[in-house]
C-alpha positions as CSV (number, residue, x, y, z in Angstrom):
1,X,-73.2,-9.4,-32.6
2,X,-69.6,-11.4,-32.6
3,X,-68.2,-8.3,-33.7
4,X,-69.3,-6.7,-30.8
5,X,-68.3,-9.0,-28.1
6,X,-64.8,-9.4,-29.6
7,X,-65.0,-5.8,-29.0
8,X,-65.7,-6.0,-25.7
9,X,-63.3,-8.7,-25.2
10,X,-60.6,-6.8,-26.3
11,X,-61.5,-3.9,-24.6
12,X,-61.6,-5.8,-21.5
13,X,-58.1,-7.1,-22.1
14,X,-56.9,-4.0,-22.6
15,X,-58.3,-2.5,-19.5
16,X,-56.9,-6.1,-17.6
17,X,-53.0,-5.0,-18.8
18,X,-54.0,-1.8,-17.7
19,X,-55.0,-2.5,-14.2
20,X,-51.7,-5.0,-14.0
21,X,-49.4,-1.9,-14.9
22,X,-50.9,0.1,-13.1
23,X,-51.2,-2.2,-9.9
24,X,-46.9,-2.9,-10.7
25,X,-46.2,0.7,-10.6
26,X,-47.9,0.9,-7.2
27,X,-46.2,-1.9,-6.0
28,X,-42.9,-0.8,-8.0
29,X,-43.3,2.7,-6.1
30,X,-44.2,1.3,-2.7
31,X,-40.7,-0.5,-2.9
32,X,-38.4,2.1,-3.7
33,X,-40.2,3.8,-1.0
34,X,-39.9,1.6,1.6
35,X,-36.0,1.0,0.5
36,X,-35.4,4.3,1.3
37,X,-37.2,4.5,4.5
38,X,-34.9,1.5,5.2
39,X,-31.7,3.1,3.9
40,X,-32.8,6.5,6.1
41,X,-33.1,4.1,9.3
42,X,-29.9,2.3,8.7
43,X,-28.4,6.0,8.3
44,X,-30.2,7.0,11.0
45,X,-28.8,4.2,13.0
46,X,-24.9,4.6,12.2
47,X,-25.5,8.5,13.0
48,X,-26.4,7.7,16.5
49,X,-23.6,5.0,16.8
50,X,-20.7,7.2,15.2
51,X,-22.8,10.3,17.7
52,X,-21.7,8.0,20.4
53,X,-18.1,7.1,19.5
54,X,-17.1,10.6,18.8
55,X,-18.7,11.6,22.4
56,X,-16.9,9.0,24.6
57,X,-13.7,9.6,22.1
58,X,-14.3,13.1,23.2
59,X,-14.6,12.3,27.1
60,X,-12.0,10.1,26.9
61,X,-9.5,13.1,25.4
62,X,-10.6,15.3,28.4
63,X,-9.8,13.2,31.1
64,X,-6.6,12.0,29.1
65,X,-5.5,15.6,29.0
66,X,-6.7,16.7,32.7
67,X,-4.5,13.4,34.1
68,X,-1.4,14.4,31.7
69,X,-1.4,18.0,33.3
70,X,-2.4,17.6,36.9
71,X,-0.6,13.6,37.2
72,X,1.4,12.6,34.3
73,X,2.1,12.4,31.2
74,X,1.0,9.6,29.4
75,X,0.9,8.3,25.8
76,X,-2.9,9.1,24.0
77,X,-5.6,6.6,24.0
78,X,-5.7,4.8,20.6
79,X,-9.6,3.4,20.1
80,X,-10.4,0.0,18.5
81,X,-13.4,2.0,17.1
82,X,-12.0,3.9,14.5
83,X,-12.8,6.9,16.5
84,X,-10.2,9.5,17.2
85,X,-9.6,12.9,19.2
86,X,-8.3,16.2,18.9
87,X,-7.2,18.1,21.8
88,X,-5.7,21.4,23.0
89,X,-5.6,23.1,26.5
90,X,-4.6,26.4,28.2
91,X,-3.0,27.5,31.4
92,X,-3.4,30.8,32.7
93,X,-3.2,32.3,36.2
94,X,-3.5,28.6,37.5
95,X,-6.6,28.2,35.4
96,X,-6.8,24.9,33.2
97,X,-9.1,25.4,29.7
98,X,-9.2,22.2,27.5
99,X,-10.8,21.9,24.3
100,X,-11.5,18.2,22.6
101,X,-13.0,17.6,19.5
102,X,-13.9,13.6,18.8
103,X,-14.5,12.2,15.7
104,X,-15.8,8.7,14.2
105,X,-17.1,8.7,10.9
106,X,-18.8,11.7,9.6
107,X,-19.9,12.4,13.5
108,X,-17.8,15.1,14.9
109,X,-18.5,16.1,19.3
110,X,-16.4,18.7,20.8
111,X,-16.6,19.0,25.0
112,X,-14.9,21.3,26.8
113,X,-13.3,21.6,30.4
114,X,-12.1,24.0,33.0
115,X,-10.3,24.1,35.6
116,X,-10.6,27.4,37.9
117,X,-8.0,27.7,40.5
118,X,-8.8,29.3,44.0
119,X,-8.1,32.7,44.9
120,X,-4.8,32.7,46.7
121,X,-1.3,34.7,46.6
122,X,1.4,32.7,45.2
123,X,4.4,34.4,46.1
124,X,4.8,37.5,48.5
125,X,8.7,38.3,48.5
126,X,11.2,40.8,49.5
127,X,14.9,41.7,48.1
128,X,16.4,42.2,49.9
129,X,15.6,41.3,53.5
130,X,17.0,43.6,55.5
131,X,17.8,46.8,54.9
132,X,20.0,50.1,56.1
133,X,18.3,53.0,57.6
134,X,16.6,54.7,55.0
135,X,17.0,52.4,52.5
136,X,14.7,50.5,50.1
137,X,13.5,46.9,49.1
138,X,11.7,45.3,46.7
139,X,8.1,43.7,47.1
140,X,7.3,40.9,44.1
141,X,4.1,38.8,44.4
142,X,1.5,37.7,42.2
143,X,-2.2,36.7,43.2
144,X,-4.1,33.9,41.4
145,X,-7.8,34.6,41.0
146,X,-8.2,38.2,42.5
147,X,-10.0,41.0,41.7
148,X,-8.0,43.3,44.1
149,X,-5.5,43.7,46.2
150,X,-4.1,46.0,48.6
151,X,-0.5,47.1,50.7
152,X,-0.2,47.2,54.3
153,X,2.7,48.3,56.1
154,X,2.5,47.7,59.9
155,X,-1.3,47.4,59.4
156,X,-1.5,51.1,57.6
157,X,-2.7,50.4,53.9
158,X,-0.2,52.6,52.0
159,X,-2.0,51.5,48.9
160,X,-5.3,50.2,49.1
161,X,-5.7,48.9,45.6
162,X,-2.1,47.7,44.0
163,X,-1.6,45.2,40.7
164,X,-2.6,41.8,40.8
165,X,0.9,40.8,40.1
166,X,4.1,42.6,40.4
167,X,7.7,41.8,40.1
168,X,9.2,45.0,41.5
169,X,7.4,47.4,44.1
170,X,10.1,49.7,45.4
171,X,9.0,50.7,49.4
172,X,11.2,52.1,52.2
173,X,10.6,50.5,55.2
174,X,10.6,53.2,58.1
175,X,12.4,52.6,61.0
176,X,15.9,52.3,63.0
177,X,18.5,49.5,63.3
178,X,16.9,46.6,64.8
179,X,13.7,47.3,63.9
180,X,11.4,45.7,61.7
181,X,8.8,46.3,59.5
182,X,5.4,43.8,58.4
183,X,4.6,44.1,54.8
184,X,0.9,42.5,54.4
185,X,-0.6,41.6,50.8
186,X,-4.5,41.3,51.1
187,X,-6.5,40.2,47.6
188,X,-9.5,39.5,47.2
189,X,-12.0,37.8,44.6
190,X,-15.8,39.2,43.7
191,X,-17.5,37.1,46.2
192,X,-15.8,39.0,48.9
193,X,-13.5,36.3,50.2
194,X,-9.9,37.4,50.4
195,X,-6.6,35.8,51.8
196,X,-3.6,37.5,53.0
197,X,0.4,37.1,53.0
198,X,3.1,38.6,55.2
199,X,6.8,39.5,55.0
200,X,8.9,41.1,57.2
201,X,12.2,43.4,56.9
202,X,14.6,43.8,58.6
203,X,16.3,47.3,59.5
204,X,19.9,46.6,59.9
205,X,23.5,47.6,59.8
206,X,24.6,47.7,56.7
């Protein structure tokens, strides 16, 4: 009969130790778990702050840029953040394209930006001026923004859909001395607004 209880005794000590270790691992596990939940919201958190920094770094490149081409330039913003930009722009045809990419940490935000000029003609030129009977001059222009254009010559279109841009167009305005002739440029954009430019020459005696 003692036999038997310091069996049971035992057994119960055994199954005690058992329930401890088994009660530690929990606990044990339910730590190393909850450390890394804690270590995921901590790197959760410094995403969404570097997130931040790169975006304003970003913002801040763009209006850096935009202010250096249509103002001044200036010297680029250092941040007290540890964040930093990248940035590189385009000009075409009066258009402004600028791409920034901002940085802080392992966080990278890129923004971009542009600029679209309004349709318009920005030059319309003869040379020469004036002209002898018979002779020739030549029309240079170039339009910003259009999708067509077109010649007039004392309001007859002698070609209804010339280049955008041209730095020669040979023309013979008609006439005799003392006369003179209106050249008219007339471009236009998709919408269907247009603007126009005029030049006259001269028919002299030369």
């Amino acid at each position: 009969m003692s036999k038997n209880i310091n069996s049971i005794k035992k057994n119960d000590g055994q199954a005690m130790i058992l329930s401890v270790m088994m009660l530690g691992g929990v606990l044990i596990s339910i730590g190393v778990i909850a450390g890394i939940l804690v270590l995921y919201q901590i790197r959760q958190v410094n995403d969404v702050e570097n997130s931040a920094k790169a975006f304003f770094a970003a913002d801040a490149g763009v209006e850096w840029m935009t202010y250096g081409i249509y103002v001044a330039s200036t010297t680029s913003p250092v941040f007290t953040n540890d964040a930093s930009f990248i940035s590189t722009s385009t000009i075409a045809n009066g258009n402004v394209f600028i791409k920034v990419q901002g940085f802080a940490g392992d966080a990278v935000r890129a923004l971009d930006s542009e600029f679209v000029a309004p349709l318009s003609i920005e030059y319309f030129r003869a040379s020469p001026a004036t002209v002898a009977v018979g002779g020739t001059t030549d029309l240079s222009w170039n339009s910003i923004n259009a999708s067509h254009c077109a010649l007039i010559e004392n309001g007859i279109t002698i070609d209804p859909d010339i280049s955008l841009s041209s730095t020669g167009k040979e023309v013979s305005p008609p006439g005799v001395i003392g006369d003179s002739v209106l050249y008219t440029l007339t471009c236009s954009e998709v919408s269907g607004a247009s603007v126009t430019s005029d030049i006259t020459v001269t028919i002299g005696n030369i």
